[in-house]
C-alpha positions as CSV (number, residue, x, y, z in Angstrom):
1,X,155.8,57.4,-128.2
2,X,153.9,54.2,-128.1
3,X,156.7,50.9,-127.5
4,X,156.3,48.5,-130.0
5,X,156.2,44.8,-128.9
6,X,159.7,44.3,-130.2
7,X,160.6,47.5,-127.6
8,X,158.7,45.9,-125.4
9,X,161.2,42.5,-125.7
10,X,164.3,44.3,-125.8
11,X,163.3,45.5,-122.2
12,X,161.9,42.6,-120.9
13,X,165.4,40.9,-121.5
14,X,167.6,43.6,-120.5
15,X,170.3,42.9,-118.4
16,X,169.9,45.6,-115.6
17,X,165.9,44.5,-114.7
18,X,165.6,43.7,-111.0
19,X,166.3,40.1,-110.3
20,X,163.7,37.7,-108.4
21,X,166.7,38.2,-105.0
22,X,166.2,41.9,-105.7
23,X,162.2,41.9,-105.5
24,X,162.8,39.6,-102.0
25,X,164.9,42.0,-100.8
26,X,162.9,44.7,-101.6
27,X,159.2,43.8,-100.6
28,X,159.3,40.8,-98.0
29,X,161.1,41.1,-94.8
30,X,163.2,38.3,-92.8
31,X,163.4,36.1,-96.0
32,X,165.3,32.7,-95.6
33,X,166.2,31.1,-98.6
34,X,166.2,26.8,-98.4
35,X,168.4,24.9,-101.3
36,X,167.8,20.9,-103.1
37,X,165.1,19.4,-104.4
38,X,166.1,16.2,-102.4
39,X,166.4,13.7,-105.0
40,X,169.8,15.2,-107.2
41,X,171.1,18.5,-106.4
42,X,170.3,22.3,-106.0
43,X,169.6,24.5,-109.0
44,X,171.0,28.2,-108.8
45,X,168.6,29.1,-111.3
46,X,166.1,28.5,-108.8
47,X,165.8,30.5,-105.9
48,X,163.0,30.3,-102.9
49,X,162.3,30.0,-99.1
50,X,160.2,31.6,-96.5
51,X,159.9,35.6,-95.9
52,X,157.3,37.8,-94.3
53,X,154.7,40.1,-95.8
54,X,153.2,43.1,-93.3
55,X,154.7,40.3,-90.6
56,X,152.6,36.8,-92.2
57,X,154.6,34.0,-93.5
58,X,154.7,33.2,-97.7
59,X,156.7,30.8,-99.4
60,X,158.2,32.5,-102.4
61,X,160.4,30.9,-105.6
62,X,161.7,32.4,-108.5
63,X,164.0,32.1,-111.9
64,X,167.2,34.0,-110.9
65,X,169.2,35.5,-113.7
66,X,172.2,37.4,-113.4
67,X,173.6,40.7,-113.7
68,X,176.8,39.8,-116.1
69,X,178.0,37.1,-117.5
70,X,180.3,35.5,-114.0
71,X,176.7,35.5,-112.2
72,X,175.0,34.3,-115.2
73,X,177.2,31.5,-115.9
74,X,176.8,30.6,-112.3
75,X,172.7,30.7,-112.8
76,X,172.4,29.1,-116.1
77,X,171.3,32.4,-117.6
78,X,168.3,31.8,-115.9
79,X,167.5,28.6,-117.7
80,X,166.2,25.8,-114.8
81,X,167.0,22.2,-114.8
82,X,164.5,19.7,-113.7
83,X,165.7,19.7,-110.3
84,X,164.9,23.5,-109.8
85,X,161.4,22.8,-110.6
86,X,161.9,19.9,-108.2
87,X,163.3,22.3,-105.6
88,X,160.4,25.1,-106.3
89,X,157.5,21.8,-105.9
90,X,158.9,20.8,-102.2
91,X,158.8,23.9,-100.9
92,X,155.7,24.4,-102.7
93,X,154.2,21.6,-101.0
94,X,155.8,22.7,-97.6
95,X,154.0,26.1,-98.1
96,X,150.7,23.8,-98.2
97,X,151.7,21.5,-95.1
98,X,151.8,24.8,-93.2
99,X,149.1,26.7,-94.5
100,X,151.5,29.8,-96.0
101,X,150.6,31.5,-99.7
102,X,152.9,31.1,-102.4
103,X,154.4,34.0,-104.4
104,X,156.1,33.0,-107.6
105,X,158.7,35.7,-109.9
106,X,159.1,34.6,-113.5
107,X,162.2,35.5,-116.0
108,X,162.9,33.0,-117.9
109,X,163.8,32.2,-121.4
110,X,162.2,28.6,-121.1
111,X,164.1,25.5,-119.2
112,X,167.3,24.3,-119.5
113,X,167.3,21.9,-122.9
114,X,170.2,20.5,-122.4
115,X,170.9,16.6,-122.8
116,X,171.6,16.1,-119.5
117,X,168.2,18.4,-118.1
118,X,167.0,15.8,-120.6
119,X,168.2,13.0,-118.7
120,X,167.4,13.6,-115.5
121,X,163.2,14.1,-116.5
122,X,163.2,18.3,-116.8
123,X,159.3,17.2,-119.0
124,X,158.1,15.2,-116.8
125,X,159.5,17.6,-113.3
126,X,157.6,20.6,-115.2
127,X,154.6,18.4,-115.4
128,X,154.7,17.4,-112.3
129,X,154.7,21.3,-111.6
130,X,151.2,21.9,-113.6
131,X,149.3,19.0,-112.2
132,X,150.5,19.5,-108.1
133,X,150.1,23.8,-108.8
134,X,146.7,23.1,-109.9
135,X,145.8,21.2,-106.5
136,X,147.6,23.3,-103.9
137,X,145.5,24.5,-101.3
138,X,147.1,27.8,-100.5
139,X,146.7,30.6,-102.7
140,X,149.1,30.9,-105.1
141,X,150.2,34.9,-107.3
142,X,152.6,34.5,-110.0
143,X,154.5,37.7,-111.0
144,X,156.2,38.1,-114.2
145,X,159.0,40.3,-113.9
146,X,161.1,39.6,-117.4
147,X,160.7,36.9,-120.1
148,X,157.9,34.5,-119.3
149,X,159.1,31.8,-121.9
150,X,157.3,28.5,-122.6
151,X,156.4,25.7,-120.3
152,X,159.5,26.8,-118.7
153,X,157.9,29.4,-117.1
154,X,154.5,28.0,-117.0
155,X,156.1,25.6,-114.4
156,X,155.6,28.4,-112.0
157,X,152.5,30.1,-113.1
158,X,149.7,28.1,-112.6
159,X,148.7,30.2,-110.2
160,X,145.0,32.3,-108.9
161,X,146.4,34.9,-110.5
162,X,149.2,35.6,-112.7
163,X,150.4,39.7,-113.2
164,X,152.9,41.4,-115.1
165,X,155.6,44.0,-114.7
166,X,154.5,46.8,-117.8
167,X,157.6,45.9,-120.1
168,X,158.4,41.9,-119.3
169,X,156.5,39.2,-122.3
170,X,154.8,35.9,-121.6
171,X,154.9,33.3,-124.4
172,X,154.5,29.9,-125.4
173,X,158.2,30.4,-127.2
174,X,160.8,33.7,-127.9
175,X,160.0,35.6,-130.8
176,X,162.8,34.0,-132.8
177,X,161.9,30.6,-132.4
178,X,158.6,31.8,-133.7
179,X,159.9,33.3,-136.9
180,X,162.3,30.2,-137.3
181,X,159.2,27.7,-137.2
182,X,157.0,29.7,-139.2
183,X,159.1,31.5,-142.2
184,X,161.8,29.5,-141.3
185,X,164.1,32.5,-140.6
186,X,165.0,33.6,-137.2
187,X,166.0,37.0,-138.7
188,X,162.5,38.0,-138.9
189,X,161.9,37.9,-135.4
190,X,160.8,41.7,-134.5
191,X,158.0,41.0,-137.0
192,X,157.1,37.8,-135.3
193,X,157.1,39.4,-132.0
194,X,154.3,42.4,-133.7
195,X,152.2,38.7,-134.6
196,X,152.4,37.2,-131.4
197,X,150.6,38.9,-128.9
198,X,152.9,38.3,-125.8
199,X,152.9,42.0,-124.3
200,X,151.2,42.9,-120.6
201,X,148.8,45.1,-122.2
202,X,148.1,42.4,-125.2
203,X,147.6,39.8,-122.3
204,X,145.5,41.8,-120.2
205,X,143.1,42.4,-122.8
206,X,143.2,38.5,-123.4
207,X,142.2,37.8,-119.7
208,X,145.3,35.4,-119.8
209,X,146.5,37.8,-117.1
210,X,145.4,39.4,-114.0
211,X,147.2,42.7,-113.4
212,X,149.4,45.2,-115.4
213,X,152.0,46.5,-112.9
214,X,153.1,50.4,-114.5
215,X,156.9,50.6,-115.1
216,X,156.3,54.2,-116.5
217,X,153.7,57.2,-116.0
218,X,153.5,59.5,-118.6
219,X,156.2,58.6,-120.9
220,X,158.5,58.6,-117.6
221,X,160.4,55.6,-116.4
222,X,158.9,54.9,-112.6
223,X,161.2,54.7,-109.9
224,X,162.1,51.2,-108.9
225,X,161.5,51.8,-105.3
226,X,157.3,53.1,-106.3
227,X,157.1,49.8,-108.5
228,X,158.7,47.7,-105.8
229,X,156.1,49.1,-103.6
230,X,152.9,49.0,-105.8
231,X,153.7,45.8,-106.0
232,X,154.4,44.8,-102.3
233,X,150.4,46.8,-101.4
234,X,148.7,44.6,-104.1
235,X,150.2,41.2,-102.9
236,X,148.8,42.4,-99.6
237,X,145.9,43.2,-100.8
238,X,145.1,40.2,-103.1
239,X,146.6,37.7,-100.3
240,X,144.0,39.0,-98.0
241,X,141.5,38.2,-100.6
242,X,142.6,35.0,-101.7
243,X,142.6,34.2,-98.3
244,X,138.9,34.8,-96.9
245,X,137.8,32.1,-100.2
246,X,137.0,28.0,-98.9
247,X,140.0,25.6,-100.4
248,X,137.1,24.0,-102.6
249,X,136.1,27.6,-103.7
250,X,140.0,28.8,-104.3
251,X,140.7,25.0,-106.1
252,X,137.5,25.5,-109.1
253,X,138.4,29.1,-109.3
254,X,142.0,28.3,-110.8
255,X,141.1,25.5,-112.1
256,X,138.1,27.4,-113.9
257,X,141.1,30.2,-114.8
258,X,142.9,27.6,-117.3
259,X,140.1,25.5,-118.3
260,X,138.9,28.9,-120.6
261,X,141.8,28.8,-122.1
């Protein structure tokens, strides 16, 4: 049977999904993970550092959330402040300095909205994101592996090319805040999510993303271990790729990738 896109969302935010640590684990080898963004503090939602793919160096961030409620407390349910995005930028840039691609995982409801994210610039930090993302130098794949939600997620996907897990969503808000702008009625958000065309497969027939990564074959839920894998051979392959284009040539490609938008 066919999921609807409201199936579709009540997988994508399910609390037993592999985290961003678990994909590290899982694909990249000798991975050391770097803390701060230097200017305030260092954001547990946030996690990134330097790993090895088939024995090359990438720089890889992603939105951590957590398995129950003590971890997700302690990771802000996934929901970065600006100094996350601050942390994912330097090393980021670092990855530039020394010539490393940058993998990105996305699950995130959108950023933290709190008064004192607020405070401390969490607009202009994910700003600061689009405009230095669309510049870097190094190639850049951004891998949705949950909720993609609003410019909270976007911070990390301005990338040469974006994929997505089968059963994650990638929107400019949830499906609720959706219904609660437009009929004015959260309640009516499995119908907003039907509207709003925020599945892989929806997406992928949009060209707003890349890839479609199976989660199932034949009505059968894939083994984690195959998807982990699937995943690990096309970053290899697309790296290798990415990675033959001139910086000019990589540059007006991505920049070329948003502009149709």
């Amino acid at each position: 049977m066919e999921k609807t896109a409201n199936d579709i969302v009540t997988l994508a935010r399910a609390q037993d999904r592999y985290t961003t640590l678990e994909y590290i684990a899982a694909i990249f080898d000798d991975f050391i993970e770097f803390h701060g963004d230097r200017y305030f503090g260092d954001d547990l939602a946030v996690v990134g550092g330097i790993a090895t793919l088939e024995e090359k160096p990438v720089t890889i961030v992603g939105i951590q959330k957590g398995r129950n409620l003590p971890e997700n407390i302690e990771r802000n349910f996934g929901a970065p402040h600006p100094e996350g995005y601050r942390k994912a930028l330097r090393l980021m840039k670092q990855a530039e300095k020394f010539g490393r691609p940058v993998v990105t995982f996305i699950n995130t409801a959108g950023a933290y909205c709190g008064i004192e994210a607020e405070e401390r610039g969490e607009g202009e930090a994910i700003a600061r994101n689009l405009i230095e993302m669309a510049d870097l130098s190094v190639p850049i794949i951004a891998i949705i592996i949950g909720e993609g939600g609003s410019g909270g997620a976007l911070a990390l996907a301005v990338a040469d090319e974006v994929w997505m897990l089968e059963h994650t969503i990638y929107a400019v808000l949830s499906p609720e805040g959706f219904a609660s702008i437009l009929w004015k009625d959260g309640s009516r958000a499995k119908e907003a999510a039907e509207l709003m065309k925020i599945t892989a497969t929806e997406l992928k027939e949009l060209t707003i993303i890349d890839r479609v990564i199976p989660e199932e074959m034949n009505g059968e839920a894939l083994e984690q271990t195959k998807i982990n894998r699937m995943i690990q051979k096309a970053l290899i392959s697309q790296f290798s790729e990415l990675s033959k284009w001139e910086t000019e040539i990589l540059l007006e490609k991505r920049y070329q990738r948003f502009r149709k938008f």
